[in-house]
N, C-alpha and C positions, 0 to 999 in steps of 0.2 A: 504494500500500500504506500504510496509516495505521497510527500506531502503538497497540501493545497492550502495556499495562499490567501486567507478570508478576503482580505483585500480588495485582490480583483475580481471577486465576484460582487453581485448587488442582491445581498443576502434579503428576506422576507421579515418581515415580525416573526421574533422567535414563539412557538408556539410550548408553552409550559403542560408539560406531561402531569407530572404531579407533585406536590406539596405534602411534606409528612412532616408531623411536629413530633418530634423523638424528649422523651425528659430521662431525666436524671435525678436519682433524690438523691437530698443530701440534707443536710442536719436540719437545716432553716426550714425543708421544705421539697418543691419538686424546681428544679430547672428545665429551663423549654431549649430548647435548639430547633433549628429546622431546616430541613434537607430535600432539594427540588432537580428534578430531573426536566430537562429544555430540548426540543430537537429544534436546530436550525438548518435552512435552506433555502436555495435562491429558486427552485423551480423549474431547474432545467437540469437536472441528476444528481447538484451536489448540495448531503446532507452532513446534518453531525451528532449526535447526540453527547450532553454533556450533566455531570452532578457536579452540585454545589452545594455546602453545608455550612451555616452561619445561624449566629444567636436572632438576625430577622430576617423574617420572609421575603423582604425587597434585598438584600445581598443576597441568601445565598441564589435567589432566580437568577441575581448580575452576575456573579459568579458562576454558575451553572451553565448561562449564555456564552461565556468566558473559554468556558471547559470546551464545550459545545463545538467551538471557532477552530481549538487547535483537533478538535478530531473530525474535521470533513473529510468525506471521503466519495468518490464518484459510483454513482449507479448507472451500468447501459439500461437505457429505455428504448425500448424499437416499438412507436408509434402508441403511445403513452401507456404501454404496457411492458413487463418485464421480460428479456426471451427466454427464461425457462420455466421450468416447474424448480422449486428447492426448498430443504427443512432446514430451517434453522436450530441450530438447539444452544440455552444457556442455563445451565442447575436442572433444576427439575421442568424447566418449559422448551414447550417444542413449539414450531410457530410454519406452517405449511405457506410459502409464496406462491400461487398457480396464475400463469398470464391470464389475461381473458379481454374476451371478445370488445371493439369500441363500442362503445356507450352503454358500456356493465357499468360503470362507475368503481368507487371505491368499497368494496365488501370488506369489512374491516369495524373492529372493535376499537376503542377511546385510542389506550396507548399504539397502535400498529396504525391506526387512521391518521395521526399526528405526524408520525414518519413516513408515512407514506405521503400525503399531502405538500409536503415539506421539500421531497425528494424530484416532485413536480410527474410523480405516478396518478394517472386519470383511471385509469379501470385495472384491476386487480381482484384476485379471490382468495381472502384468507384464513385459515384454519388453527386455531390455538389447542395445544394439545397439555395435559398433566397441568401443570403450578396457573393458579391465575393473577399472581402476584406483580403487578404492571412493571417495576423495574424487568423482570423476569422475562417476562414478553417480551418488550421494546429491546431487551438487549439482544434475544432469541432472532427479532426480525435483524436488528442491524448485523447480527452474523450471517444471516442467510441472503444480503443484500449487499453483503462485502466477497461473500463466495461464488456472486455470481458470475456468470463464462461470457464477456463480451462476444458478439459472432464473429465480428472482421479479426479479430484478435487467433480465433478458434480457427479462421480458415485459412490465416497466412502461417498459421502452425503445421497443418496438415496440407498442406498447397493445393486448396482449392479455392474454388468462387464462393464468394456467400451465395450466390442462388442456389448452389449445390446441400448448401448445409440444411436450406431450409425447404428439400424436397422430401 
């Protein structure tokens, strides 16, 4: 995975996944912290997903947008859909990517809707399997959209045409 430059890209409003208030006791009482997961994207392949953890909710999301920026990474999209089929898997979550037909739209639950939207994917079919725990998911899908096989990539491997790949 090589790195991508936030920079020059003209990233979207980050879209904040979730917000968890995590505490702590301690003699006085209970302490709050709070810990928010962000996916960023500019809508044309390149996303990021990032956490951030801080004593308030408006750093740690700045922080998480933060996180977010230095882990972009590019997705191929061939005609606003992914070209393969592929499982992601992170802990106990599995997370099924399947292309699908124009004007399916996005099939997709909270946390994998966020990344996908972000990523600038228009139709998609998704399957969440075991843990329903959102970090768990979102990270499930971001593996299985970091493992995907560009085609032009695939056919200058094997020395053919992409029309060949996709008969």
């Amino acid at each position: 995975m090589s790195y991508i430059d936030p920079t020059e890209l003209d990233l979207n409003e980050e879209t904040v996944v979730k917000v968890r208030r995590v505490s702590k006791v301690v003699a006085g009482g209970r302490r709050f912290r709070f810990s928010a997961t962000v996916v960023v994207g500019d809508g044309n392949g390149h996303v990021g997903l990032g956490h951030g953890k801080s004593n308030e909710v408006l750093s740690s999301i700045t922080k998480a947008k933060e996180d977010a920026k230095k882990n972009l990474f590019r997705v191929p999209i061939i005609k606003g859909t992914i070209p393969h089929q592929i499982m992601g898997k992170f802990g106990a979550s599995k997370v099924l990517l399947k292309p699908a037909s124009p004007g399916t739209g996005i099939i997709a639950g909270g946390p994998i809707r966020a990344l996908m939207q972000q990523s600038g994917i228009t139709d998609i079919l998704t399957k969440r399997y075991g843990s329903s725990n959102a970090n768990s998911i979102i990270r499930a899908a971001e593996r299985g959209l970091i493992s995907l096989q560009d085609p032009v990539s695939i056919a200058n491997k094997r020395g053919i045409t992409i029309s060949e790949i996709f008969k």
